[in-house]
C-alpha positions in Angstrom: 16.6 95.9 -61.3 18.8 95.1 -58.6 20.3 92.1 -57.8 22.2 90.0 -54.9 24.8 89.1 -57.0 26.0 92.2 -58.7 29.5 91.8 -57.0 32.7 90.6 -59.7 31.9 87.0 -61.9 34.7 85.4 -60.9 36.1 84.7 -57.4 38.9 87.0 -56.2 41.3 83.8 -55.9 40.5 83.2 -59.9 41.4 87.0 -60.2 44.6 86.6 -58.4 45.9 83.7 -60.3 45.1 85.9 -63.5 46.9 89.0 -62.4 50.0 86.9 -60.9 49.8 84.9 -64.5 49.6 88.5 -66.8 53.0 89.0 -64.3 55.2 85.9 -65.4 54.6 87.0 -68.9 55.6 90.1 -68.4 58.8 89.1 -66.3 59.5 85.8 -69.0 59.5 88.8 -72.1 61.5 91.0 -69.8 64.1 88.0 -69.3 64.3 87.3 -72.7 65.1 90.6 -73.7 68.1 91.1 -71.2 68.9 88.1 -72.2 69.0 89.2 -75.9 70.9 92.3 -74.9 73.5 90.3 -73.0 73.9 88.3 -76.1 74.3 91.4 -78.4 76.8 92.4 -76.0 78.9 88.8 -75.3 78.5 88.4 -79.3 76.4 85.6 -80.0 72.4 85.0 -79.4 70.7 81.4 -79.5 68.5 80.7 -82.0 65.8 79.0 -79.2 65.8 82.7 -77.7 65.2 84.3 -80.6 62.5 82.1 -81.7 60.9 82.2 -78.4 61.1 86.4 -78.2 59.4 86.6 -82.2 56.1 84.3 -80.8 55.0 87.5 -78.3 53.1 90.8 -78.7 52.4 93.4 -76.2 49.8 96.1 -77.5 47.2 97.9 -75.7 43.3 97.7 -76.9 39.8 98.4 -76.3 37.2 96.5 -75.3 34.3 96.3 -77.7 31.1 95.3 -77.1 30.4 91.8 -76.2 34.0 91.9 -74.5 35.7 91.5 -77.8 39.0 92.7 -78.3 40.7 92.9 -81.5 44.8 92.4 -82.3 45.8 95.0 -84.6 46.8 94.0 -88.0 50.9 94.6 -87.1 50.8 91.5 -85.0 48.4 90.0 -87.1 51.0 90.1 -89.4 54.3 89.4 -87.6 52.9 86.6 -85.8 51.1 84.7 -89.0 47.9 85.0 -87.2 44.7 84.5 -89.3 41.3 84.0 -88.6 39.8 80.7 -86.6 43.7 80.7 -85.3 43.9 80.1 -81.4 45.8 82.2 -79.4 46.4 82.9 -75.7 45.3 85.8 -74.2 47.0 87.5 -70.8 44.6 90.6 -69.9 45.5 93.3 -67.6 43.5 96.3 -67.2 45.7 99.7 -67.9 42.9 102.1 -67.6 39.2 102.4 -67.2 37.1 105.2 -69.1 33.8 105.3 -66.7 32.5 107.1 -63.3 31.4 104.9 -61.1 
């Protein structure tokens, strides 16, 4: 069956704000770790930085059915995450496996 309204869920102004948000992320962890380096380099690092840079992951994963991703057990782990924890999620599709 065939629908009118098999275009995208959300509206492409909702998909903008989602891309341009997965962006800051990426730029605030690339900040943080010049800044890091520059600190390794000047000899000293503060502690705020640190904390901030040890509270972010950046894996890749599949989508499973039901759009469920998982976080692999390594960040699991270094983050303290456990089940019925909340976390924020930035998505950003790297590569889709279909023919359209």
């Amino acid at each position: 069956m065939s629908d009118k309204n098999d275009g995208p869920i959300w509206p492409p102004e909702m998909l903008k704000m989602f891309a341009e948000t997965g962006e800051q992320a990426v730029e605030k962890q690339q900040e943080l770790f010049k800044q890091m380096l520059g600190a390794n380099l000047s000899g000293g690092m503060d502690m705020n930085q640190l904390g901030a840079m040890s509270q972010t992951a950046t894996f890749k994963t599949r989508v499973q059915s039901g759009g469920r991703i998982s976080i692999p057990d390594a960040e699991r782990e270094t983050l303290d995450i456990e089940e019925g924890d909340i976390v924020q999620a930035v998505v950003l599709p790297v590569k889709r496996n279909r023919e359209e």
